[in-house]
C-alpha positions in Angstrom: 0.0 0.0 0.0 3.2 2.3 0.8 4.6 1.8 -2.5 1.3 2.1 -4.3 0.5 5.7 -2.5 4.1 6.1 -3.2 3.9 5.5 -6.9 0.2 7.8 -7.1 2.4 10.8 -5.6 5.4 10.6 -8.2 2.7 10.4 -11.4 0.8 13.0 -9.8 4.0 15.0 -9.9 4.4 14.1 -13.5 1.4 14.9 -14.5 1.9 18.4 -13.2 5.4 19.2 -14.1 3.4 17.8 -17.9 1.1 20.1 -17.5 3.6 23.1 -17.4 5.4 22.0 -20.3 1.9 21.5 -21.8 0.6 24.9 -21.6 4.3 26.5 -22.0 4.5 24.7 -25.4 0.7 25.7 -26.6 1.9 29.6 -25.4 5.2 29.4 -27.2 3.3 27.5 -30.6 0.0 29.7 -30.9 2.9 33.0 -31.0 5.3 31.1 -32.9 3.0 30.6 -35.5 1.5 34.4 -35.6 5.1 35.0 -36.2 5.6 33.0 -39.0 2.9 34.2 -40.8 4.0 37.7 -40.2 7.6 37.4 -41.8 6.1 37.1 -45.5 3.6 39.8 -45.5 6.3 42.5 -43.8 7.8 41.3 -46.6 5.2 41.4 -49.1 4.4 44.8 -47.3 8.5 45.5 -48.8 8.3 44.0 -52.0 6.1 41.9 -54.6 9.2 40.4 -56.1 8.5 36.1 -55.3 12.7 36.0 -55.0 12.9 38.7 -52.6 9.7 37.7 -50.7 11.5 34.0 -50.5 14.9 35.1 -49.1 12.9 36.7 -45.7 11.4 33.0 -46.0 14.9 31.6 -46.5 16.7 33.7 -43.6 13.8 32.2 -41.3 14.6 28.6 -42.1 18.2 28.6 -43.1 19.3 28.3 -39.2 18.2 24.8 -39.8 21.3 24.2 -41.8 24.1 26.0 -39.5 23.0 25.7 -36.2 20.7 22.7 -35.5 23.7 20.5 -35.2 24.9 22.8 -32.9 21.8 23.3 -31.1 21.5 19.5 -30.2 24.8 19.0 -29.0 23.9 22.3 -26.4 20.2 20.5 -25.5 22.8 17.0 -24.6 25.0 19.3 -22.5 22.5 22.0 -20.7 19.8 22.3 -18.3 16.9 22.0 -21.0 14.5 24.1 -19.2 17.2 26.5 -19.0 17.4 26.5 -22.8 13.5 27.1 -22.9 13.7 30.2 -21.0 16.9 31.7 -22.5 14.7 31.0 -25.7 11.6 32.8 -25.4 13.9 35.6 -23.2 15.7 35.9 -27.0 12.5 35.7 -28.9 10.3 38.5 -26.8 14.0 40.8 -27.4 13.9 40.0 -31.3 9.8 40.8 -32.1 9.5 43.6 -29.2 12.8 45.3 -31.6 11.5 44.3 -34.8 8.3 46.0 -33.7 9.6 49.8 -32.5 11.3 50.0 -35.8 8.7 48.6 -38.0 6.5 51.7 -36.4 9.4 54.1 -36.8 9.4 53.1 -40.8 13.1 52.0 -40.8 12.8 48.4 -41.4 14.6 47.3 -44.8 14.5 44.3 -46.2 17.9 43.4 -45.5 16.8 44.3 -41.6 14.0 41.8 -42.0 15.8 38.9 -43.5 18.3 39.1 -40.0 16.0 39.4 -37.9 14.0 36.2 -39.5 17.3 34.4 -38.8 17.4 35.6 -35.1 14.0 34.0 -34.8 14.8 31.1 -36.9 17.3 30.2 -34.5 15.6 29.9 -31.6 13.3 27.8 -33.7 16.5 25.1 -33.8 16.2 24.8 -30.0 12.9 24.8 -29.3 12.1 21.5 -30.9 14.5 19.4 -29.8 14.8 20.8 -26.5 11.2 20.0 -26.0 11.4 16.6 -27.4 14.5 16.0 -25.2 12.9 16.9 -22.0 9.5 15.1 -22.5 10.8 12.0 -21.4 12.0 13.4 -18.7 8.6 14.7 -17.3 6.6 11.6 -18.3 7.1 8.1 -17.8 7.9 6.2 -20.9 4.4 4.2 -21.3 3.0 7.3 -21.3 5.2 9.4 -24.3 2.5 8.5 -27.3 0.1 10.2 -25.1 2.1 12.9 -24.2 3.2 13.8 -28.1 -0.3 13.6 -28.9 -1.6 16.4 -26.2 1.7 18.4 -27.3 1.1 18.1 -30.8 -2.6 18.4 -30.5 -2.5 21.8 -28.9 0.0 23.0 -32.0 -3.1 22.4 -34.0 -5.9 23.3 -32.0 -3.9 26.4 -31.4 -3.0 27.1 -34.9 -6.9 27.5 -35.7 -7.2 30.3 -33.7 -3.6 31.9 -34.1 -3.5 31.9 -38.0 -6.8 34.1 -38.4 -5.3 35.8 -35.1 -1.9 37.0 -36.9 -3.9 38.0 -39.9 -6.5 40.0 -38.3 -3.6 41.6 -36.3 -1.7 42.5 -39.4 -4.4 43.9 -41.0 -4.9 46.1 -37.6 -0.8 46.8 -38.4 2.1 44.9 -38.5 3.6 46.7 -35.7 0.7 45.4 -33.9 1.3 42.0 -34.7 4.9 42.0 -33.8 4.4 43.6 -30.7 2.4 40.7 -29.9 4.0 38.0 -30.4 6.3 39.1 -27.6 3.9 39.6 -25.2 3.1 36.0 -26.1 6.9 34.6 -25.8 7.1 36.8 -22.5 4.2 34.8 -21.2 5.9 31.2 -22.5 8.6 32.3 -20.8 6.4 32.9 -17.3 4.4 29.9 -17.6 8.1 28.0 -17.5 9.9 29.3 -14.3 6.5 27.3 -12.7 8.4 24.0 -14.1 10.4 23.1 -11.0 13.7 20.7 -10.9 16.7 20.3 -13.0 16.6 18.9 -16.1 20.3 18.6 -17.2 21.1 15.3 -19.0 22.9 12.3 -17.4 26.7 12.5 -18.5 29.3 10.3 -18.2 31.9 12.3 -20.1 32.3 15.6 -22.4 34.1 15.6 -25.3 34.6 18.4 -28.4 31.4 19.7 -29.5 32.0 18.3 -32.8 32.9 14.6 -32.0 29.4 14.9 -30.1 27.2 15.8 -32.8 28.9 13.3 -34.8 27.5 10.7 -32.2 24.2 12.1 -33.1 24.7 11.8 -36.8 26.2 8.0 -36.5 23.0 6.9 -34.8 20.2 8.7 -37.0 22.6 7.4 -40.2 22.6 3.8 -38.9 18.6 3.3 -38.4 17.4 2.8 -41.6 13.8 3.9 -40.5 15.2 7.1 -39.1 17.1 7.4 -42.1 14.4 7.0 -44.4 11.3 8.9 -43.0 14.3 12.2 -42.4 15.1 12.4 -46.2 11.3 12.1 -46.7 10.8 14.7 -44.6 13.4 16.6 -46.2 11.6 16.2 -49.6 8.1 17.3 -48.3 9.4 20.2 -46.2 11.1 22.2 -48.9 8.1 21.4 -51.2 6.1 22.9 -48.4 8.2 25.7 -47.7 8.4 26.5 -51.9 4.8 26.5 -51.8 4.8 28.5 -48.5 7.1 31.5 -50.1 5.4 31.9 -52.8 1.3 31.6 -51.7 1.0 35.0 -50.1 1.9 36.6 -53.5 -0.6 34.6 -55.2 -3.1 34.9 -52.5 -2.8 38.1 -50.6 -4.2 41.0 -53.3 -3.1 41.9 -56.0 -2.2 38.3 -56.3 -5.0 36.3 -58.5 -7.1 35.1 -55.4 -7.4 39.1 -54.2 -7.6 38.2 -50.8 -7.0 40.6 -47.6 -4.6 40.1 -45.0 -7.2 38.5 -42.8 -8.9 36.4 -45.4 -5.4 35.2 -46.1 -4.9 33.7 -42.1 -8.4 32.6 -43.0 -7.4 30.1 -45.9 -4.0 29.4 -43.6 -6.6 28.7 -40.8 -7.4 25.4 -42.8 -4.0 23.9 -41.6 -5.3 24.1 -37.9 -8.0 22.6 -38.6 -6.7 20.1 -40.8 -4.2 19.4 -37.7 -6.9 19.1 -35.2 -8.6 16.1 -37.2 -5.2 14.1 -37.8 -4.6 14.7 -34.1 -7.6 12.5 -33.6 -6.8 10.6 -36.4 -3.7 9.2 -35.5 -4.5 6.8 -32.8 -7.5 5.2 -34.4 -5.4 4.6 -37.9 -2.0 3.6 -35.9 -5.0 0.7 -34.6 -6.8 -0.2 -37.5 -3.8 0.3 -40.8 -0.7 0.5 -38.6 1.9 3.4 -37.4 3.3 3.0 -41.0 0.2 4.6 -42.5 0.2 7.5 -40.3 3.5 8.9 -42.4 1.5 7.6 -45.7 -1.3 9.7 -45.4 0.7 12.8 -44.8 2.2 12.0 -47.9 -1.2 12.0 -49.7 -2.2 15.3 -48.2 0.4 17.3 -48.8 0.5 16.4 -52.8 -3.3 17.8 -52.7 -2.7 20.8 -50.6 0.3 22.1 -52.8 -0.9 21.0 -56.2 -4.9 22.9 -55.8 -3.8 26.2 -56.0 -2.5 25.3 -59.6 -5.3 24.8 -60.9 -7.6 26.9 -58.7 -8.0 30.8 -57.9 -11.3 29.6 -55.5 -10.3 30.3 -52.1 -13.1 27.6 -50.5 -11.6 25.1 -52.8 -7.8 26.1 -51.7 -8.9 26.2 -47.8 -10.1 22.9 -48.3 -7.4 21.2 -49.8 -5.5 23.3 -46.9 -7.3 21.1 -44.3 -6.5 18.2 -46.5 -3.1 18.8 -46.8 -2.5 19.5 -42.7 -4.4 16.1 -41.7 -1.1 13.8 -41.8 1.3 16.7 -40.3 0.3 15.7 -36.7 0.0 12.4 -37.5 3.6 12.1 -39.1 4.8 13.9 -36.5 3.5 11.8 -33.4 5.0 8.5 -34.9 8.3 10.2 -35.9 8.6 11.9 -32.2 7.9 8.5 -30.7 9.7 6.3 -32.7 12.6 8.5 -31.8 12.0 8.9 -28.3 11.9 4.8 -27.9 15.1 3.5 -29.5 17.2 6.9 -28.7 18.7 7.3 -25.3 18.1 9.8 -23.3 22.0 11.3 -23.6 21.4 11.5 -27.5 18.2 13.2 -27.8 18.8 16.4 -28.7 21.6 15.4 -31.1 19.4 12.5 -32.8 16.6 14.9 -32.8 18.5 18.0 -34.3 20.2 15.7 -37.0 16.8 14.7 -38.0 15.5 18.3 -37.8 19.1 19.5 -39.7 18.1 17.2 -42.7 14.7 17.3 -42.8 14.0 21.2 -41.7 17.3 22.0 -43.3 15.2 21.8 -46.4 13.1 24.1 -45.7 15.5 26.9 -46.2 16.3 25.4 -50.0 12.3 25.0 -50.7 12.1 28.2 -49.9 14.8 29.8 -52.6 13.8 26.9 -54.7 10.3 28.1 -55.1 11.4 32.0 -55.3 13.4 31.1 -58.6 10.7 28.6 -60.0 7.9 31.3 -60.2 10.1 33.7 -61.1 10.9 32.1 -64.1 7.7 29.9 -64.9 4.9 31.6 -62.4 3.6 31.1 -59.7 1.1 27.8 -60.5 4.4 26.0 -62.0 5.5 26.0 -58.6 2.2 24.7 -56.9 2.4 21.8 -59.5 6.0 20.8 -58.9 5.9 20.4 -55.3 3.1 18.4 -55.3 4.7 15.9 -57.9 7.8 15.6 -56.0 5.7 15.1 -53.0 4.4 12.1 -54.4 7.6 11.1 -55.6 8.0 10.1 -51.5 5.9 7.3 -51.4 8.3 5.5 -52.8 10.9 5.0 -50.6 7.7 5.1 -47.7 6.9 2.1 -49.8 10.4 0.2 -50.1 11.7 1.4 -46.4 9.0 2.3 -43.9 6.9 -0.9 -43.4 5.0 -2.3 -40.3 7.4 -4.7 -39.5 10.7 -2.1 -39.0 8.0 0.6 -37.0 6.4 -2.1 -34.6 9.9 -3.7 -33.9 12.4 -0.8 -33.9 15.1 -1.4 -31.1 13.6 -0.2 -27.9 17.1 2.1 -25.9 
């Protein structure tokens, strides 16, 4: 009876110290993502050049590529919830900044791309930081669960932040910027209630280099892991092409003629899109296996890029918006928890930022990628080419990613 009271006290600590983490993360998404949808109209506000309008997009993304390595090997060394806070500190500093000069009309374009990369790389430590410390607040039965309430507040949230940011831009971009650092600033609150240390286990410290080349060993010797990042890198700078480029054809004068807050609007799809595949994912992990919740993604995302080719109707675009966002949370629960089984704990955040260096490093490249493409055959040509390639993914999900390899992946 001891032990059993015993046991009821440490998972109702859990479940609290979860619970923090919880509504820290849903704080830190819902502003992340007003953010993000900020940085192309300041700089579609700038310019309605697609190439220029993609390098803000680029500087946002590129940190993927020089300091997600980096940023892993840090998450391995540091008290994580020490990261989380110095993070959101750094983000409130950047938007609060970005803000007072965007009202003083001094912002240039050059000024925006930097301070999309100042953002971009706290993006690099957020996520595997939080993946990283999960484990370390739940138990391990419990880390499906746990991905699924983190991942299902992204989405929830993003239905109400995505028509948020655009009715807050159309109020003024200042506006908007100023705040998504009130929102950091209260991230960063919510965080100092998650008590205790969470600094890895380490048994030795070596160059930083010879420890993310630990990281990138591991991920390069699990096939799975392998496999599902380079697909990710694929559909991430097909996203990220088709993300630099939609606010020019969507936002008027672009063909759709849409306002500022119509354009969250359409964006809002992806939310809601997320929401469903949150509840999705369980149910068709049960019923077609975890293989089929990367498959479907796959699927999605080939509609949701390729409508706009062929489509200036914004109902039809929001839908195949919601279509497209379905497998994103499911993808993403059975990547985070495959990783989180067979990696241990004193690789996680290099495992987790080599997969995030490959398959968000894209993202960055999608994004010049598409600039160039409709700059030299439109706008639709670039809708059309990321959804092929997107397809092109299923088969290596076909070859590589079967039931057998997700169900018995090494357990750390």
């Amino acid at each position: 009876m001891e032990h059993e009271n015993e046991m009821g006290f440490l998972q109702r600590i859990a479940a609290g110290r979860f619970a923090v983490l919880w509504l820290a993360t849903a704080l830190s998404f819902v502003t992340g993502e007003i953010t993000k949808l900020l940085f192309p109209l300041l700089a579609a506000d700038l310019t309605r050049s697609p190439f220029k309008v993609s390098l803000v997009v680029f500087a946002l993304s590129a940190p993927w590529l020089v300091a997600s390595l980096p940023a892993g090997a840090l998450v391995d060394r540091l008290d994580r919830r020490g990261i989380l806070l110095g993070v959101n500190a750094a983000r409130v500093a950047v938007l609060a900044s970005l803000a007072l000069l965007w009202s003083l009309d001094v912002v240039s374009l050059p000024l925006l791309a930097l301070a999309a990369f100042a953002y971009g790389i706290s993006e690099t430590f957020i996520e595997p930081t939080t993946q990283a410390i999960t484990p370390m607040v739940v138990p391990r039965d419990g880390l499906e669960r746990a991905n699924t309430h983190l991942i299902g507040v992204q989405m929830t949230v993003e239905v109400l932040a995505t028509p948020l940011g655009g009715a807050l831009a159309a109020i003024g971009l200042a506006v908007g910027l100023a705040s998504g650092s009130i929102g950091f600033a209260l991230a960063f609150g919510t965080l100092l209630l998650l008590r205790g240390s969470y600094r890895p286990a380490r048994t030795e410290r070596r160059h930083l280099a010879g420890e993310i080349a630990d990281g990138v060993r591991f991920l390069w010797r699990q096939p799975l892991l392998r496999t599902i990042a380079l697909m990710a890198a694929v559909i991430n700078g097909c996203w990220t092409g088709w993300a630099a480029v939609f606010v020019l054809y969507a936002v008027e004068p672009g063909p759709m003629g849409l306002s500022t807050f119509e354009y969250g609007l359409v964006l809002t799809g992806g939310g809601i899109g997320g929401i469903i595949g949150t509840l999705l994912a369980a149910p068709v992990s049960r019923r077609f296996g975890r293989r089929w919740n990367i498959g479907i993604n796959i699927i999605g995302n080939a509609i949701g890029f390729g409508a706009a080719a062929f489509t200036t109707n914004p109902i039809l675009i929001g839908l195949a918006v919601i279509v497209g966002a379905i497998g994103g949370p499911m993808w993403g629960i059975a990547a985070t928890s495959l990783q989180q089984r067979i990696v241990p704990d004193e690789l996680r955040g290099r495992v987790s930022a080599v997969y995030r260096f490959i398959g968000f490093g894209a993202l960055s490249l999608g994004a010049l990628l598409g600039g160039l493409l409709a700059e030299l055959l439109g706008l639709r040509a670039v809708f059309a080419i990321t959804a092929g390639l997107t397809l092109l993914t299923f088969v290596p999900f076909a070859r590589v990613v079967t039931e057998v390899r997700m169900r018995d992946a090494p357990v750390s």
